[in-house]
VOBA-1610 file (N, C-alpha, C; in pm, whole numbers, padded with zeros to 5 digits, always signed):
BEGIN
Unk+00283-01734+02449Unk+00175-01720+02544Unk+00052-01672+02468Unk-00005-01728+02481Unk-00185-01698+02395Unk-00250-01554+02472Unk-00296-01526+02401Unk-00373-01381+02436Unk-00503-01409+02490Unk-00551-01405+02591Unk-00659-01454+02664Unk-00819-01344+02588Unk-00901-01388+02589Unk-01024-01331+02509Unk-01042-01200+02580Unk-01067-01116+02439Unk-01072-00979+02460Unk-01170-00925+02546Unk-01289-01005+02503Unk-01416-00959+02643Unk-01483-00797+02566Unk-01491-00720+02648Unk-01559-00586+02657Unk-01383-00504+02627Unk-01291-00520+02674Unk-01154-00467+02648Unk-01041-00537+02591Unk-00931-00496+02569Unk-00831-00499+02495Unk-00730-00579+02566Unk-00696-00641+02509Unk-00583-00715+02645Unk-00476-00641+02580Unk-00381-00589+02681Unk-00265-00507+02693Unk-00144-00598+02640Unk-00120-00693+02647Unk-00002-00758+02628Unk+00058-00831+02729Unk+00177-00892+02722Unk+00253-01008+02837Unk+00350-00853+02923Unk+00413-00750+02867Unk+00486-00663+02923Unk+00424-00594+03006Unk+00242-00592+02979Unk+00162-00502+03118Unk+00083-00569+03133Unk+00041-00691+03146Unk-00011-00789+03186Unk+00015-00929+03212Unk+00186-00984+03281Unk+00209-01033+03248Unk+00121-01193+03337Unk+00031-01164+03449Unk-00035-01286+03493Unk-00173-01282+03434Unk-00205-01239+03283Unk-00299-01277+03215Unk-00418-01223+03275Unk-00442-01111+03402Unk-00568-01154+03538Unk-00613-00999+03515Unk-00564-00890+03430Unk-00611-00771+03428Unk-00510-00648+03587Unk-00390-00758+03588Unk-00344-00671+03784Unk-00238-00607+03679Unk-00203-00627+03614Unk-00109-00511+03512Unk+00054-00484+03606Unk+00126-00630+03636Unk+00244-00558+03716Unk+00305-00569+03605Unk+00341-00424+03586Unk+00496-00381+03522Unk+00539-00390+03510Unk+00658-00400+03629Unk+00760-00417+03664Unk+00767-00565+03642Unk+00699-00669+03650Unk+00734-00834+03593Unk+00724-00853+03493Unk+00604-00780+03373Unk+00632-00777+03287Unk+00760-00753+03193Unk+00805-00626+03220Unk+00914-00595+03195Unk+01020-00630+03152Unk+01070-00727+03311Unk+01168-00815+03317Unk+01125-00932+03220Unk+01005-01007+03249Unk+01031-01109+03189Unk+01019-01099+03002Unk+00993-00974+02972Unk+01006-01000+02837Unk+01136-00936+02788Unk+01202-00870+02883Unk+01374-00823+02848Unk+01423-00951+02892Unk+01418-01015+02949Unk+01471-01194+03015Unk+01468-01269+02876Unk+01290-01279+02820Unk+01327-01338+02730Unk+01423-01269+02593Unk+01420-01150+02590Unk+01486-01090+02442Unk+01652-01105+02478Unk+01654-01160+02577Unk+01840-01174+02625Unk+01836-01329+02615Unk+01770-01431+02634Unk+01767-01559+02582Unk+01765-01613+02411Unk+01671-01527+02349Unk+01673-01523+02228Unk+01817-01468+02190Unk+01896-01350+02192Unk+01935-01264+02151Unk+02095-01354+02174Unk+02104-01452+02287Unk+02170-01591+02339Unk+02200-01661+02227Unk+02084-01685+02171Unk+02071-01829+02068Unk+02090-01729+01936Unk+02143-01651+01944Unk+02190-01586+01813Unk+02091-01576+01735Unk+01992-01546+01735Unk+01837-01548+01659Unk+01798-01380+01697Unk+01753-01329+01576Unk+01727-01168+01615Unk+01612-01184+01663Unk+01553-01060+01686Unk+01407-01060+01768Unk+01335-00938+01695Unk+01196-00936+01617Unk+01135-00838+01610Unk+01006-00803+01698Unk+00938-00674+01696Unk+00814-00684+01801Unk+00738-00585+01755Unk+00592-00551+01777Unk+00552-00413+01737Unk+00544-00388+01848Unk+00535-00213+01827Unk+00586-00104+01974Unk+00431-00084+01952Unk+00381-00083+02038Unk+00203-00006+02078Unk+00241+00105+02185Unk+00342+00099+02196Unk+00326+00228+02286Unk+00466+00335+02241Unk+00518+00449+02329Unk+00616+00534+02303Unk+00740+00500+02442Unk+00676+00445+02504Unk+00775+00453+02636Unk+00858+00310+02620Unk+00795+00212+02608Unk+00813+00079+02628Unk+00965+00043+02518Unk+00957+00115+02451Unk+01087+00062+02334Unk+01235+00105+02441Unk+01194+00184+02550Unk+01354+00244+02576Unk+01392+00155+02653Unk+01338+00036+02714Unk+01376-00088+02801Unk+01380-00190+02722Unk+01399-00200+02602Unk+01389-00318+02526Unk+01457-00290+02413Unk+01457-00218+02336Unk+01529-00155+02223Unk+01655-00175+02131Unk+01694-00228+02285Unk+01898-00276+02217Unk+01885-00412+02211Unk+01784-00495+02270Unk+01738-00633+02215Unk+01673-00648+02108Unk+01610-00564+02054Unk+01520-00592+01928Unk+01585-00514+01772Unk+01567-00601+01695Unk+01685-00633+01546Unk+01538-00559+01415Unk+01454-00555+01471Unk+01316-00505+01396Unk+01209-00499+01441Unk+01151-00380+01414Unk+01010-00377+01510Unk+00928-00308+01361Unk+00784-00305+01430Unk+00664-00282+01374Unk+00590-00173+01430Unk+00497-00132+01343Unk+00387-00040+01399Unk+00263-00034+01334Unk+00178-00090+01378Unk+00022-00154+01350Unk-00044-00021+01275Unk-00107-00107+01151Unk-00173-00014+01056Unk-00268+00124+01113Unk-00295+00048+01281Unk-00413+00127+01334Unk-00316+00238+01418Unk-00215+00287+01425Unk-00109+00353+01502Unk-00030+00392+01387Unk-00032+00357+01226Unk+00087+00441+01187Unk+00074+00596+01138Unk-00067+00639+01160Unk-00088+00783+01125Unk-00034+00841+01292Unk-00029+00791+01383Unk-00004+00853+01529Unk+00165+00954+01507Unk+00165+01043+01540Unk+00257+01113+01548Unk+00364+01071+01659Unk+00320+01010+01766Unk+00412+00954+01823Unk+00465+00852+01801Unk+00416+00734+01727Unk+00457+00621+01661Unk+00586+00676+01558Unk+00548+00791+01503Unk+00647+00816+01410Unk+00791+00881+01456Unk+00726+00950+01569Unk+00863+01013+01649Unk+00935+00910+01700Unk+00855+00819+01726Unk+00959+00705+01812Unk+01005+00647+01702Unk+00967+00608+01551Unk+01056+00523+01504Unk+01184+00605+01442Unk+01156+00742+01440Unk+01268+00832+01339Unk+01390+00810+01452Unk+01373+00803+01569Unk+01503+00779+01707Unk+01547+00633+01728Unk+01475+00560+01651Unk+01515+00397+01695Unk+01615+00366+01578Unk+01728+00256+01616Unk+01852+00227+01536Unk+01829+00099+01472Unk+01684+00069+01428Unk+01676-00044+01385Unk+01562-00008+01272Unk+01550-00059+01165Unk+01432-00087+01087Unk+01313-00095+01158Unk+01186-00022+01100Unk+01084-00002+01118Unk+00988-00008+01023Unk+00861-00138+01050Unk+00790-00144+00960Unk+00632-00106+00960Unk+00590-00025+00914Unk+00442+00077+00886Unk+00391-00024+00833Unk+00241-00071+00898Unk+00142-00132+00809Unk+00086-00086+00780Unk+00053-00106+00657Unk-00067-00039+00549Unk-00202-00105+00633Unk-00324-00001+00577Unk-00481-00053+00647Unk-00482-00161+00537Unk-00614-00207+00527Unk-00650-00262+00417Unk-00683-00240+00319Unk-00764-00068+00305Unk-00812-00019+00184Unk-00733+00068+00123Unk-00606+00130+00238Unk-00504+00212+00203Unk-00409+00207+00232Unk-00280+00197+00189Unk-00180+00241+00294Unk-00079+00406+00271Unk-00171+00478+00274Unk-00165+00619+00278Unk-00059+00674+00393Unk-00137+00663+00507Unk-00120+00678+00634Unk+00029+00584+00700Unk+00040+00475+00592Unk+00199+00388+00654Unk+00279+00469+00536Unk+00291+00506+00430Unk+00350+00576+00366Unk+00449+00698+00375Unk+00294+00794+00422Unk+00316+00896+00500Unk+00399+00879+00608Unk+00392+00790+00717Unk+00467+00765+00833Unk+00631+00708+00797Unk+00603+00616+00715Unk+00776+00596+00688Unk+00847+00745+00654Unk+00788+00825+00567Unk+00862+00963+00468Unk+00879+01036+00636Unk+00742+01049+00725Unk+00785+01159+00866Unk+00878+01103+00951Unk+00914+00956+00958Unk+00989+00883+01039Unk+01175+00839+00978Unk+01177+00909+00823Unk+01333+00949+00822Unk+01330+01068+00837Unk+01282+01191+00853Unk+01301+01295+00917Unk+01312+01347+01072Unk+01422+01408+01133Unk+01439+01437+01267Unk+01344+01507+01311Unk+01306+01439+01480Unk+01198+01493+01534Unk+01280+01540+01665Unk+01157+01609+01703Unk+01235+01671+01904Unk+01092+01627+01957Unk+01095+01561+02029Unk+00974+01523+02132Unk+00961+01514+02284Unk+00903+01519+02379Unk+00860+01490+02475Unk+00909+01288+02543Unk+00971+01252+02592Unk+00991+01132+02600Unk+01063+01084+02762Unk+01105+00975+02783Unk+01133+00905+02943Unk+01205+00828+02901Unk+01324+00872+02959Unk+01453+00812+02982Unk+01494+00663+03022Unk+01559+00601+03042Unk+01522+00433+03052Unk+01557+00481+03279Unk+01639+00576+03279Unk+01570+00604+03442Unk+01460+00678+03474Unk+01370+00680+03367Unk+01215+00756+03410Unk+01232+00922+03399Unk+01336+00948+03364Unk+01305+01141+03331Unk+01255+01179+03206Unk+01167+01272+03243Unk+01083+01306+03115Unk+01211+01452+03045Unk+01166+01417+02917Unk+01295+01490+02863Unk+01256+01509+02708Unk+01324+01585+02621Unk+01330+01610+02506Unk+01406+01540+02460Unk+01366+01444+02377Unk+01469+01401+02265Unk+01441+01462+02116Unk+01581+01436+02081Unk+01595+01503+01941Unk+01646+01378+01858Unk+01605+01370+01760Unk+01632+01241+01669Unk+01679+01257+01482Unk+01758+01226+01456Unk+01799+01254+01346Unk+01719+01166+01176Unk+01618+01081+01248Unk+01527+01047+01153Unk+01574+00889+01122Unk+01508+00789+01071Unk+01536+00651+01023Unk+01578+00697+00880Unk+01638+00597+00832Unk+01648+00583+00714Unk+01569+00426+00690Unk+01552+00365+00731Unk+01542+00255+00752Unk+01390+00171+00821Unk+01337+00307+00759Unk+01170+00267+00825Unk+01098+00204+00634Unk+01014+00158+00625Unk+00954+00077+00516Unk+00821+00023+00536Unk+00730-00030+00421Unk+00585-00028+00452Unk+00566-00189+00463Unk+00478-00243+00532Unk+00428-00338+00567Unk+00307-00357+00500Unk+00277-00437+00348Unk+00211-00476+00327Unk+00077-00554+00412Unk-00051-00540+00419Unk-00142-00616+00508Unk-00137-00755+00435Unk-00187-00873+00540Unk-00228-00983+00497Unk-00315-00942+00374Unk-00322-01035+00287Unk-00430-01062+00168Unk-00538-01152+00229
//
């Protein structure tokens, strides 16, 4: 699905935007991109994705074989808490002039964090995470 022109804002994605129109239902989003990661996941083909957010990985998570985290999010402390708790490889993009900041984030993201987080039934809660081993840097395009 093509990403419709950014305009004055950011287009959110197919999971919170999934009729392209700015009405942001959720809840269809949701489904239809856990629908598709259970069709893929069907055809025996893994699935990777980048996480832009902290909540969104706990409804999708056991479908996805590798995920990402955008050069512009890998200094975020929550980006890093969420990848040190995820059971899959995690890849930090470097900026373009540095990748300091994805570096840094792989080394804080094999170390265990305790954070603030929402349950896949919506309770806000502490998780405690024993760290990735398995987080690594994402070279930028050349």
């Amino acid at each position: 699905m093509p990403a419709p022109p950014l305009g004055a804002g950011r287009w959110s994605g197919a999971m919170y935007d999934p009729g392209l129109d700015g009405s942001f239902q959720l809840n269809r989003g949701f489904r239809q991109a856990r629908q598709l990661l259970v069709d893929i996941a069907r055809l025996g083909l893994p699935a990777g994705c980048l996480y832009l957010d902290s909540i969104s990985p706990q409804f999708i998570a056991d479908l996805v074989s590798w995920s990402a985290v955008g050069a512009s999010t890998a200094a975020s402390a929550l980006h890093r808490e969420l990848a040190s708790g995820l059971s899959t490889p995690v890849g930090f993009q470097g900026g373009a002039s540095s990748a300091d900041a994805a570096v840094d984030a792989v080394r804080s993201a094999a170390s265990g964090h305790a954070f603030l987080s929402v349950s896949k039934q919506g309770v806000a809660g502490i998780v405690q995470t024993t760290g990735n081993r398995d987080c690594h840097l994402v070279l930028p395009a050349a």
